[in-house]
C-alpha positions as CSV (number, residue, x, y, z in Angstrom):
1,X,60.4,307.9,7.3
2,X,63.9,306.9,7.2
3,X,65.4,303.4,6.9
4,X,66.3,302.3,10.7
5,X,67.8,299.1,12.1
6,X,69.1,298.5,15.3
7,X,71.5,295.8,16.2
8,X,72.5,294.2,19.4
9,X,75.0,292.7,21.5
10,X,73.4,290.0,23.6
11,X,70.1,287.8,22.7
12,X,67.1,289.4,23.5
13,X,68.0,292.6,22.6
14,X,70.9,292.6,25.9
15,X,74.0,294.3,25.7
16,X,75.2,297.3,23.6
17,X,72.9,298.0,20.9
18,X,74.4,300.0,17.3
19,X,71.2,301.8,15.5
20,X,72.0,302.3,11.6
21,X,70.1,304.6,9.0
22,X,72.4,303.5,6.6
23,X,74.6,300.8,5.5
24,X,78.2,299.8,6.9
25,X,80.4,298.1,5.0
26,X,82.9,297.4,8.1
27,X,80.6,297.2,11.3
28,X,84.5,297.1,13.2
29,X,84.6,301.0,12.2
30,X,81.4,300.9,14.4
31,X,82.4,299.1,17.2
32,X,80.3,296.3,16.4
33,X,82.0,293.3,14.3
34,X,81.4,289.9,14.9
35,X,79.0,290.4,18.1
36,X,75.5,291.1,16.7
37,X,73.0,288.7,18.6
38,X,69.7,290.2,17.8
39,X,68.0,292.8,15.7
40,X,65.4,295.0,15.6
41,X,64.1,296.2,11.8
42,X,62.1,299.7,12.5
43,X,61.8,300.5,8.6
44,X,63.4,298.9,5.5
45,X,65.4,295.8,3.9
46,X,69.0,294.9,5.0
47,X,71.3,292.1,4.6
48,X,74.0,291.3,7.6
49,X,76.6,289.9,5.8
50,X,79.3,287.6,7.6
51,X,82.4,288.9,6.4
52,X,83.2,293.2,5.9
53,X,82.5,294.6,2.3
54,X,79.4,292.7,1.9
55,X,81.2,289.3,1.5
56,X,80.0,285.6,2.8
57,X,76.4,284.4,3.8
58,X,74.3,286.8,4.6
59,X,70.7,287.0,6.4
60,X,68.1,289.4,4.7
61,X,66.0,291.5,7.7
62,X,63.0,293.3,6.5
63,X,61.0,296.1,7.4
64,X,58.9,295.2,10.6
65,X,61.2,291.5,11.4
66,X,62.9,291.3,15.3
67,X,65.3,288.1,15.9
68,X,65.3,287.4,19.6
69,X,68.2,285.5,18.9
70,X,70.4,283.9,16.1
71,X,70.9,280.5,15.4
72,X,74.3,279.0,15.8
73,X,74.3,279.6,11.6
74,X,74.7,283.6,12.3
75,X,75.4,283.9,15.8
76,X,78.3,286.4,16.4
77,X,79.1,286.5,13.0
78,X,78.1,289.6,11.2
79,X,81.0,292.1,10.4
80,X,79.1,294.4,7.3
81,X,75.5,295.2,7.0
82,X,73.7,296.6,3.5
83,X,70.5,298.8,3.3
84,X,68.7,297.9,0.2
85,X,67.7,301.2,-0.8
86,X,67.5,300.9,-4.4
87,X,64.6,298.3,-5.1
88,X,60.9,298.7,-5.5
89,X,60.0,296.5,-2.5
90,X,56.3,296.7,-2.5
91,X,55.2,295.2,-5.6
92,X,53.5,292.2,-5.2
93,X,56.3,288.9,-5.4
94,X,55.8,286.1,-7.7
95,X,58.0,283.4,-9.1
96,X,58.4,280.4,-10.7
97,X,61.0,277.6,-9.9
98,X,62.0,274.6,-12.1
99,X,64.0,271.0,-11.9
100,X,65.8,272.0,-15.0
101,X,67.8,274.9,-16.2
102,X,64.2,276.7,-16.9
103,X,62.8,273.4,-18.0
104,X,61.1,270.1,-16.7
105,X,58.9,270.2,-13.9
106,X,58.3,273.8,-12.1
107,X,55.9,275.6,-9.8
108,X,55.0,279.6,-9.4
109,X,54.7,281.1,-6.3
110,X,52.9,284.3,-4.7
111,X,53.3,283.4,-1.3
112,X,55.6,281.7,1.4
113,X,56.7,278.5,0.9
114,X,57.5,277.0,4.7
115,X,58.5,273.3,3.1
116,X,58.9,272.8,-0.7
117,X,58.6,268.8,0.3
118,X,54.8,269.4,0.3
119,X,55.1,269.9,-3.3
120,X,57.5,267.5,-3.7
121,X,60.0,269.9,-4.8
122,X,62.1,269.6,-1.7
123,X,66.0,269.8,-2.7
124,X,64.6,269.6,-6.4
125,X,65.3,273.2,-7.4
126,X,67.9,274.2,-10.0
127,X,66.5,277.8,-11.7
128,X,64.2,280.2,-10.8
129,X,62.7,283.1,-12.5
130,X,61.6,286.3,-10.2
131,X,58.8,287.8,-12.5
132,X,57.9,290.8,-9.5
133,X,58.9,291.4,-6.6
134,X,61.8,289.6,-4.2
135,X,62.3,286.6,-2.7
136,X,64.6,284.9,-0.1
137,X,65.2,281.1,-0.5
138,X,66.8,279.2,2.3
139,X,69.0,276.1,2.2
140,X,66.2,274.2,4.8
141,X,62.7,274.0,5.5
142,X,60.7,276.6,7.9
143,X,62.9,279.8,6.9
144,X,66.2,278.1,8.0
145,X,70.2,278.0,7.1
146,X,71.8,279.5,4.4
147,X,70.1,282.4,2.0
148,X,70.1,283.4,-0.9
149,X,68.7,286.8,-2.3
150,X,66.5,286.7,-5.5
151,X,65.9,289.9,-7.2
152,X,63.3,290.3,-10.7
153,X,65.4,288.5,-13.2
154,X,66.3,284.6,-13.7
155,X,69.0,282.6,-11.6
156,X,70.5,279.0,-12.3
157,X,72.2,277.1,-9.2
158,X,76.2,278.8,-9.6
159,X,78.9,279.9,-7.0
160,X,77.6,283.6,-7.2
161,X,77.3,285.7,-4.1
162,X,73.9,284.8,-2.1
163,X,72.8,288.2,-2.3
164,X,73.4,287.8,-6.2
165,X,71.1,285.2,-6.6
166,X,73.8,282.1,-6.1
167,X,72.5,279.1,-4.7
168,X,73.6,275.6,-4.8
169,X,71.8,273.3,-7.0
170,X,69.0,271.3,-6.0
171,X,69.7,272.6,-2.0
172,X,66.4,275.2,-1.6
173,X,63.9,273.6,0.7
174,X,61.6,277.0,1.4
175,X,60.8,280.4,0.2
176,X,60.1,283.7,1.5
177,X,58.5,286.6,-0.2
178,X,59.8,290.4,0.4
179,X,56.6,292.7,0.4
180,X,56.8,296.2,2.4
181,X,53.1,297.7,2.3
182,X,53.1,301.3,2.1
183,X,51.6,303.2,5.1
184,X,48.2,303.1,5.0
185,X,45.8,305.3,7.7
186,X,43.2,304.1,9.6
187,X,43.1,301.0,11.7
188,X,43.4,297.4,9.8
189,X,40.4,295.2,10.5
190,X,39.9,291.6,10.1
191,X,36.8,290.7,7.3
192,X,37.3,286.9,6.7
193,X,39.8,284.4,8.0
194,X,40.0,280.5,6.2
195,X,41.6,277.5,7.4
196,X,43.3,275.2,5.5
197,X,42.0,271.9,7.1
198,X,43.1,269.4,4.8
199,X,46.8,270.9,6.1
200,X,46.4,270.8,9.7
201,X,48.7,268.8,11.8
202,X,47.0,267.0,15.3
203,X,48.4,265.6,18.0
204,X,45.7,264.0,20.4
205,X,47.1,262.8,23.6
206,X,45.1,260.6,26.6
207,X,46.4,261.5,30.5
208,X,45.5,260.8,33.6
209,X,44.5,263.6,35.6
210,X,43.0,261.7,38.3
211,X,43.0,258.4,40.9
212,X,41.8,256.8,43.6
213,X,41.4,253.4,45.4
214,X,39.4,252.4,48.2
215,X,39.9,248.5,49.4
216,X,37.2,246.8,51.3
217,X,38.0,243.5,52.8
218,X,35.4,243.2,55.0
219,X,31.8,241.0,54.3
220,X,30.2,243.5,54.2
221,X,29.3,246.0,51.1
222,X,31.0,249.8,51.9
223,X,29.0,253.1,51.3
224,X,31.6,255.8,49.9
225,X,31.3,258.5,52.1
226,X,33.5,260.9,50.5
227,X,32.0,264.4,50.2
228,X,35.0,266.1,48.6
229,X,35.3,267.5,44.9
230,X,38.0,267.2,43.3
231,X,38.3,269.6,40.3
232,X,40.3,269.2,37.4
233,X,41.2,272.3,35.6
234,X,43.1,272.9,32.0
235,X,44.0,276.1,30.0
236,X,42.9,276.1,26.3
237,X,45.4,278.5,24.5
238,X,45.1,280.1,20.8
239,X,47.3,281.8,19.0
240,X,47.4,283.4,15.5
241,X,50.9,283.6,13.9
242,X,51.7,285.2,11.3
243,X,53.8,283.9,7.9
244,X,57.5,285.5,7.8
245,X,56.8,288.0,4.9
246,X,53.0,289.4,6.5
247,X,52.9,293.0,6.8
248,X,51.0,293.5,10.1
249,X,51.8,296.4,11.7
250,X,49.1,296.7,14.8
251,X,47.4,294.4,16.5
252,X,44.4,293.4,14.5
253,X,40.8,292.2,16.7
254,X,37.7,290.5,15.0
255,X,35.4,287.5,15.7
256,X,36.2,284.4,14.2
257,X,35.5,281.0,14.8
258,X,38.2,278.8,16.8
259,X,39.7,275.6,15.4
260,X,38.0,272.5,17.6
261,X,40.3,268.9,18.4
262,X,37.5,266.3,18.2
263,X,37.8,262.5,18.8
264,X,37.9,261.9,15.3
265,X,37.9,265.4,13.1
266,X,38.4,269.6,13.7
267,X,35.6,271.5,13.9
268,X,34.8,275.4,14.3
269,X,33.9,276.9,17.4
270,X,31.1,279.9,17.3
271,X,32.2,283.4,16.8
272,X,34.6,284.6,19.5
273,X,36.4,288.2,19.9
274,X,40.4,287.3,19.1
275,X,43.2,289.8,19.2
276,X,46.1,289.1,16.6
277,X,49.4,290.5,17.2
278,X,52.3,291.0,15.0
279,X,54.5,288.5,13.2
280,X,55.2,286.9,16.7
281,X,51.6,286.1,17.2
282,X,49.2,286.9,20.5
283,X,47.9,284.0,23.0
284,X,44.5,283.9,24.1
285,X,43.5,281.5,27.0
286,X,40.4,279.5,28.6
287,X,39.9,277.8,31.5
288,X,38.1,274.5,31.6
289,X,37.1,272.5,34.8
290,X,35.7,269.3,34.9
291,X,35.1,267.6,38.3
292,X,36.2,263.7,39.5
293,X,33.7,261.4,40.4
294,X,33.4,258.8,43.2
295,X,31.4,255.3,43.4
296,X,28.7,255.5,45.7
297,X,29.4,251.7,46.9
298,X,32.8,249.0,47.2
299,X,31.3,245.5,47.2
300,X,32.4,242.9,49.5
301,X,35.9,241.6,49.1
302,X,36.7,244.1,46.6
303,X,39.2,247.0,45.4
304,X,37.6,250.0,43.4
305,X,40.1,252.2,41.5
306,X,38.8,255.2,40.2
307,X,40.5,256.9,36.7
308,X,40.0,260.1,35.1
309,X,41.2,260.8,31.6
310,X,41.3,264.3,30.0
311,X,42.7,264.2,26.3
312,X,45.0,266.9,25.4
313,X,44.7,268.3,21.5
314,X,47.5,270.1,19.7
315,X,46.7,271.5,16.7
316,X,48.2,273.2,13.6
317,X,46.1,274.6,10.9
318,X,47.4,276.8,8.5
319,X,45.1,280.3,7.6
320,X,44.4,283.0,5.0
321,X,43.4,286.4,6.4
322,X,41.3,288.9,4.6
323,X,42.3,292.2,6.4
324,X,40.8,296.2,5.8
325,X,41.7,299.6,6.9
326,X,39.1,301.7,8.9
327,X,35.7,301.3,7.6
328,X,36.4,300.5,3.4
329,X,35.7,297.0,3.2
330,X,36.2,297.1,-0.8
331,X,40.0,298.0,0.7
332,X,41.7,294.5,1.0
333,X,44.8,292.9,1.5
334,X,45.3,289.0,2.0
335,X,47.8,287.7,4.8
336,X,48.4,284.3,5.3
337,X,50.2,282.2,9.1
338,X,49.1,279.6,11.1
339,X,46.9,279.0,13.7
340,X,48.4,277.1,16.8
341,X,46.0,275.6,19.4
342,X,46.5,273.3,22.3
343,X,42.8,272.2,24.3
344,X,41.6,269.3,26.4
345,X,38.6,267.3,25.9
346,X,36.8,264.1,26.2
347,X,37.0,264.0,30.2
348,X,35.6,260.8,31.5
349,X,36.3,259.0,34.6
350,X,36.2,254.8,34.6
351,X,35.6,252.6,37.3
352,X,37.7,249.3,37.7
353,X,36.9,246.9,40.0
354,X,38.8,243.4,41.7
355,X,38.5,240.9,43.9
356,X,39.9,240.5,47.2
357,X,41.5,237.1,48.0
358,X,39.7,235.8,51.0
């Protein structure tokens, strides 16, 4: 199968689109400099550079990517674009990255790297040796501003081109790998799936969902006579996203256990049938109800106000992925992303109650 891109004028894949099979050193000559506001990567690794004859920053697209959109960093800004058609891209990456010029403190790597500051290594980078494969460091965390290309061979912070390996020193904050799979038949299965829990990031958050007041004034004790429900309902949604540099290319189903906000800890739901898309991930949803209760009696001389709390969970939680094709198990590879989760629990309703002045 041939390399393919396709680039396009608007976000969202709007507008004129340009499809390329090879690369253009002067996208002008194609009727498409400086307007490129979202791709599509079919098959291959290219780098949009920001001037013509592969000159200025530059954003590397792999084999299987799509950008919706460009940041303000490379919007309208691309005016050459380079197929890299001359490196072994599906060796598995590693590398290892040091304080010093190949010295002091230093880390190796085999997978993403979304923030270097959980190692502590955050803006701390001044070499780094590429022992396999190919890597893309960028200037902040989560994949974002400039790039810099890193091919198998050793690079020391300089005023090189990016897609020569130039970076400035001690300005790398995260690290992507560059891994095309070949085609493989047979549909890819999910065997095992682990989350990191000591990684997961929680947000637990009380509402209000629901109120109600009833005044009595009167000597005499009131009997609630309301016969309504009131039902409270909340959509749980999942989803499984893939890291930048995953290889998915189908939708893959299994049963795994869901990620549970607690009070106080996460836990793991039973088995449940999931469906996990591509690198922009696929949303599952379940709906909850709870209903409202009422008092059955307002004393004398008193005000009863009824509130009921739901508490909504957002969760983060990292995952590894152990994935097969058709039915040989023995077959592996290992994927890595992040589950997100957002539920509702610990619905209660309480009861305050106040005097009247009399």
């Amino acid at each position: 199968m041939e390399p393919k891109i396709t680039l396009y004028q608007h976000k969202k894949f709007g507008g004129r689109s340009k499809e390329f099979t090879k690369s253009c050193p002067d996208l002008l000559d194609a009727g498409f400099d400086d307007m490129t506001s979202s791709v599509k990567c079919e098959r291959g690794v290219w780098i949009l550079y920001q001037f013509k004859n592969y000159k200025g920053r530059i954003c590397v697209i792999e084999e299987g990517e799509v950008y919706d959109k460009f940041t303000k960093y490379f919007q309208d800004r691309a005016s050459s674009l380079k197929l890299l058609d001359d490196y072994n891209f599906t060796e598995e990456p590693e590398c290892t990255v040091y304080a010093d010029t190949f010295n002091g403190r230093s880390l190796t790597f085999s997978y993403d790297v979304e923030n270097l500051k959980w190692y502590k290594f955050d803006n701390k980078m001044s070499s780094i040796e590429v022992k396999s494969g190919a890597w893309v460091g960028y200037q902040h965390p989560n994949y974002a501003g400039d790039q810099s290309l890193f091919l198998k061979g050793k690079y020391v912070a300089s005023d090189k081109p990016n897609d020569e390996g130039g970076f400035k020193n001690d300005r790398i904050s995260s690290f992507g790998k560059i891994m095309l799979k070949p085609a493989t038949e047979g549909n890819m299965k999910l065997l095992q799936i682990d989350y990191d829990l000591d990684r997961a990031d929680i947000i637990r958050t009380p509402t209000s969902v629901f109120s109600w007041t009833q005044v009595n004034n009167t000597s005499v004790e009131q009997t609630v006579t309301k016969t309504d429900e009131i039902t409270i309902t909340r959509e749980d949604t999942y989803e499984f996203r893939w890291d930048k540099a995953a290889k998915i290319s189908t939708t893959v189903k299994g049963n795994v256990g869901i990620p549970l906000v607690g009070e106080t800890e996460v836990s793991i739901s039973a088995e449940m049938s999931v469906s996990m898309g591509r690198t922009t991930g696929t949303k599952m949803s379940k709906t909850d109800k709870w209903i409202a209760e009422y008092p059955s009696k307002i004393p004398r001389y008193s005000t009863v106000t009824v509130t009921s709390k739901l508490t909504q969970g957002n969760i983060n939680i990292p995952f590894t992925a152990v994935l097969y094709y058709g039915d040989d198990t023995e077959r592996t590879i290992t994927e890595k992303g992040v589950f997100y989760g957002c539920q509702y629990f610990d619905f209660h309703t309480e009861f305050n109650e106040s005097k009247v002045p009399t």
